[in-house]
N, CA, C and O atoms as a GROMACS GRO file, in nm:
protein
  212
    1UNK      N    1   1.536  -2.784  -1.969
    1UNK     CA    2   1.504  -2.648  -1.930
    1UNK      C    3   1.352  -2.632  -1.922
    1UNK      O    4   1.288  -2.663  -2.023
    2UNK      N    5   1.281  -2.583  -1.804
    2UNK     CA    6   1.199  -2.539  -1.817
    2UNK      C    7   1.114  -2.424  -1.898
    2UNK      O    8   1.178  -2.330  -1.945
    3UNK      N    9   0.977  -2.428  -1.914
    3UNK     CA   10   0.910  -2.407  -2.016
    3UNK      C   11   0.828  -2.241  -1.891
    3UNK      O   12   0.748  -2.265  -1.801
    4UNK      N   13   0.882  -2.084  -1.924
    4UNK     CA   14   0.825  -1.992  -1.855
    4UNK      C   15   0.709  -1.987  -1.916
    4UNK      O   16   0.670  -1.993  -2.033
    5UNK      N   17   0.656  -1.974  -1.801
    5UNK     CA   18   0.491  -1.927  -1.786
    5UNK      C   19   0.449  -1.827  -1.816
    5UNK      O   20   0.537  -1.741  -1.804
    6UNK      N   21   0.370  -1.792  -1.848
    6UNK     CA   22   0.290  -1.670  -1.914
    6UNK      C   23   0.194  -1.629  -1.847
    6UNK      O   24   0.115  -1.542  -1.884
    7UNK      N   25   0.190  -1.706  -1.707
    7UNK     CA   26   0.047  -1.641  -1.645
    7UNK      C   27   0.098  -1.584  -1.544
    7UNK      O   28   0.211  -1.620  -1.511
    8UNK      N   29   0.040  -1.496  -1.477
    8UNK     CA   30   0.134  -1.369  -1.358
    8UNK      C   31   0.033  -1.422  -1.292
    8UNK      O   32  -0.080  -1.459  -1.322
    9UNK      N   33   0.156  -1.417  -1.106
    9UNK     CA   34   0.059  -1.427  -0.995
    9UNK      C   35  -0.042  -1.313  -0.964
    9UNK      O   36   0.016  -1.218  -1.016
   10UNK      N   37  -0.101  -1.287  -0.938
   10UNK     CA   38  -0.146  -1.179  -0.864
   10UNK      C   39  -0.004  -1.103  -0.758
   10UNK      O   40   0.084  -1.149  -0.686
   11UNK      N   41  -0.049  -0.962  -0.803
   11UNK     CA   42   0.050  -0.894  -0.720
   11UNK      C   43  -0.010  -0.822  -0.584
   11UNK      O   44  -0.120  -0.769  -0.575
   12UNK      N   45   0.083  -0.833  -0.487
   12UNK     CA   46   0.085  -0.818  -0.320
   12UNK      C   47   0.141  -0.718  -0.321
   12UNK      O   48   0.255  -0.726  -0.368
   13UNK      N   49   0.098  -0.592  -0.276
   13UNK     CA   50   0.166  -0.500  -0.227
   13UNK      C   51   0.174  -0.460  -0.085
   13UNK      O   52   0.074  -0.440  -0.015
   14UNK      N   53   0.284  -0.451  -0.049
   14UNK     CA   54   0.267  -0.352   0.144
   14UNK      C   55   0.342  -0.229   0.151
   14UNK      O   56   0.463  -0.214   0.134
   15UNK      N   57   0.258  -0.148   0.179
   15UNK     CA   58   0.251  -0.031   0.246
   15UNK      C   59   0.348  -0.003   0.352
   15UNK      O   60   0.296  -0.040   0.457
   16UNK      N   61   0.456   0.042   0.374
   16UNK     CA   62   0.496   0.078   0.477
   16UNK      C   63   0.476   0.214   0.534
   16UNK      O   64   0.546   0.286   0.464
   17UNK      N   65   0.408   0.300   0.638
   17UNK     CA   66   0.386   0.418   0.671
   17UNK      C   67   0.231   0.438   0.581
   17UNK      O   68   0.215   0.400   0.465
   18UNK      N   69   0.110   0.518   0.676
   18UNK     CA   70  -0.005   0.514   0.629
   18UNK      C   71  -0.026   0.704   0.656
   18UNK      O   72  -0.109   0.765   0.723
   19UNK      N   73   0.085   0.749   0.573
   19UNK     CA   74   0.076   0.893   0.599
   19UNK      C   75  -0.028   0.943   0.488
   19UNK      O   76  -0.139   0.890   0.492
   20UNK      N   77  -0.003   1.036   0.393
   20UNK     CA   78  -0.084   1.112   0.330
   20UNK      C   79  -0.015   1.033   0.175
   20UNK      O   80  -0.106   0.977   0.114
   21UNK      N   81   0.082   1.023   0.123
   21UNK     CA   82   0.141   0.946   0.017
   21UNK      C   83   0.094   0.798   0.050
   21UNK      O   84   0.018   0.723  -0.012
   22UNK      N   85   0.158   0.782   0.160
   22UNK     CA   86   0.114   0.613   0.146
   22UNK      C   87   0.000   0.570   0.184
   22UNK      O   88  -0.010   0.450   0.208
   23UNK      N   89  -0.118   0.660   0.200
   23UNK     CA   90  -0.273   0.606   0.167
   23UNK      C   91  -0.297   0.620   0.005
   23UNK      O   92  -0.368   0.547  -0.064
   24UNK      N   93  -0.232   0.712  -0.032
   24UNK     CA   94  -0.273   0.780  -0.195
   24UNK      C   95  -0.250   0.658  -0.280
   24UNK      O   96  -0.330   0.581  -0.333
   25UNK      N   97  -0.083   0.662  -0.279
   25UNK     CA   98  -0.082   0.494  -0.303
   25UNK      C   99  -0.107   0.404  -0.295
   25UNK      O  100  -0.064   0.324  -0.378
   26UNK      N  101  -0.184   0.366  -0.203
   26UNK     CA  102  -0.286   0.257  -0.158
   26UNK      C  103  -0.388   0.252  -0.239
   26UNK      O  104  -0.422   0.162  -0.316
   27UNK      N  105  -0.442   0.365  -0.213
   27UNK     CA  106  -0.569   0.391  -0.342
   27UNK      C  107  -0.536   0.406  -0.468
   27UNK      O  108  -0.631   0.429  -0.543
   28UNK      N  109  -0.426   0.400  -0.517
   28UNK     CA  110  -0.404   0.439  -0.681
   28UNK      C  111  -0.348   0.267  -0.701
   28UNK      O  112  -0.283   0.257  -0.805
   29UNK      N  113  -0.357   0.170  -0.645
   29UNK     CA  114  -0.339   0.073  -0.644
   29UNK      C  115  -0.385  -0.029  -0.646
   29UNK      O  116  -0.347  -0.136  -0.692
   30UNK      N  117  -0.509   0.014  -0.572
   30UNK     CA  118  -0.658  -0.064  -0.547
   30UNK      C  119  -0.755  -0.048  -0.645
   30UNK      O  120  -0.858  -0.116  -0.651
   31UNK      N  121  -0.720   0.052  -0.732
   31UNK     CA  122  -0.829   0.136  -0.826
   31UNK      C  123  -0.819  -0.016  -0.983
   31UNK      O  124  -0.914  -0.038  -1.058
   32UNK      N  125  -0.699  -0.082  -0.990
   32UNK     CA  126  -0.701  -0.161  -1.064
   32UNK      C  127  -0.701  -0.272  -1.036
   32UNK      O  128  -0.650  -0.335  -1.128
   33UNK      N  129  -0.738  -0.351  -0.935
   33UNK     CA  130  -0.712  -0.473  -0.847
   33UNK      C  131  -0.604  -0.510  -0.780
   33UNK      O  132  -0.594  -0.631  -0.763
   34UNK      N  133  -0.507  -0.434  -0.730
   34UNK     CA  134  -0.401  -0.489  -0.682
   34UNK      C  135  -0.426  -0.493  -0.495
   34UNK      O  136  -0.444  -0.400  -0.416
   35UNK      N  137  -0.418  -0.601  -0.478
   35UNK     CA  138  -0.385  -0.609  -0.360
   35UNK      C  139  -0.264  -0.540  -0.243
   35UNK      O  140  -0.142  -0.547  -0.249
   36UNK      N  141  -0.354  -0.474  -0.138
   36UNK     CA  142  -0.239  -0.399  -0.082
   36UNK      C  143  -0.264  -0.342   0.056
   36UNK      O  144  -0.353  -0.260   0.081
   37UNK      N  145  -0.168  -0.397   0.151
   37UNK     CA  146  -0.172  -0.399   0.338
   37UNK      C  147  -0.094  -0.264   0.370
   37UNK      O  148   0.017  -0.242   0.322
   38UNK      N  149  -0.149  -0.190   0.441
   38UNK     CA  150  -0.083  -0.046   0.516
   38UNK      C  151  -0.057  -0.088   0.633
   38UNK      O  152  -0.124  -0.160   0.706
   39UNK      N  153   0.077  -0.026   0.654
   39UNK     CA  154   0.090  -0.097   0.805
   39UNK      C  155   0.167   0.049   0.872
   39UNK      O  156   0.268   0.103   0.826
   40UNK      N  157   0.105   0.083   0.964
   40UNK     CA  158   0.164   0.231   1.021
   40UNK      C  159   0.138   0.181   1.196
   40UNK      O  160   0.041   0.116   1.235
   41UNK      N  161   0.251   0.229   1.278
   41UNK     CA  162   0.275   0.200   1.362
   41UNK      C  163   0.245   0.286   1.495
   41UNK      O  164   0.259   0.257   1.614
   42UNK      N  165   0.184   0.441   1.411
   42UNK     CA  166   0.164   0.525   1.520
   42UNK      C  167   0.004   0.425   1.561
   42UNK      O  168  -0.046   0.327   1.505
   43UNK      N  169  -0.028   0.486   1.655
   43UNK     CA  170  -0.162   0.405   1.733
   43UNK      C  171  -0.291   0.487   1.667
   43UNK      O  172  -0.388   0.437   1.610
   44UNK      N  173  -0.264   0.616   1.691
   44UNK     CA  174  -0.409   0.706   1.629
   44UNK      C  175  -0.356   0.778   1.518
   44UNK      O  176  -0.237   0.787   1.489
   45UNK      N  177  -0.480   0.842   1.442
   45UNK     CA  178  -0.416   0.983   1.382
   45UNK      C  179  -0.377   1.069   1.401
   45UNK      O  180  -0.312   1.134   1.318
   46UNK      N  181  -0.407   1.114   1.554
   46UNK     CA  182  -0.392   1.195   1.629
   46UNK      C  183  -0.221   1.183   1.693
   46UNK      O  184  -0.198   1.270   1.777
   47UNK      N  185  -0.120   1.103   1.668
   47UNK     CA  186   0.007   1.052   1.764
   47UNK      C  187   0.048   1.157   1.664
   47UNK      O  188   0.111   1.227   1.742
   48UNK      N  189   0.058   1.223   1.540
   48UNK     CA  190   0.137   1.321   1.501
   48UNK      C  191   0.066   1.438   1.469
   48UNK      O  192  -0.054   1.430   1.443
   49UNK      N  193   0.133   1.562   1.466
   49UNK     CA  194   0.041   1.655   1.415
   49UNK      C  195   0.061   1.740   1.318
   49UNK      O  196   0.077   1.862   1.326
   50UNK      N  197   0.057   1.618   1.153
   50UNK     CA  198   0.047   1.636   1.016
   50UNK      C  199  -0.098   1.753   1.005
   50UNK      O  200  -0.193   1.766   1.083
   51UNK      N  201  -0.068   1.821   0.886
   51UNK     CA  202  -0.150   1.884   0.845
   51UNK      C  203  -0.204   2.008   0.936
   51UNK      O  204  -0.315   2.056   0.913
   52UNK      N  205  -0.144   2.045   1.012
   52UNK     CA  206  -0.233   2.126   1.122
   52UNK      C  207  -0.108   2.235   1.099
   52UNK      O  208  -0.003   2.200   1.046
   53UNK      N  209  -0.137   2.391   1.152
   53UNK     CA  210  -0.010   2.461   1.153
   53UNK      C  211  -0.034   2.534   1.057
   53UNK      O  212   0.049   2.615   1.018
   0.00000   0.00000   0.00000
């Protein structure tokens, strides 16, 4: 039987959707070293019209 390790990889996080939560999270994530990719599919900020109204 193998002998578990005690040392952690570094953790990868991805982002799915780069709305108003999933930037926040991005940043509350980054604030301690964690690595982490946003991936949002609209083209501008402008393709929805969050926050306005």
């Amino acid at each position: 039987m193998k002998a578990m390790s005690t040392e952690r990889s570094p953790l990868h996080v991805i982002v799915a959707g780069g709305g108003i939560a999933g930037l926040c999270l991005a940043q509350g994530l980054r604030a301690p070293g964690i690595d982490v990719q946003i991936h949002e599919r609209d083209g501008s900020p402008a393709a929805r019209a969050q926050g306005t109204g």
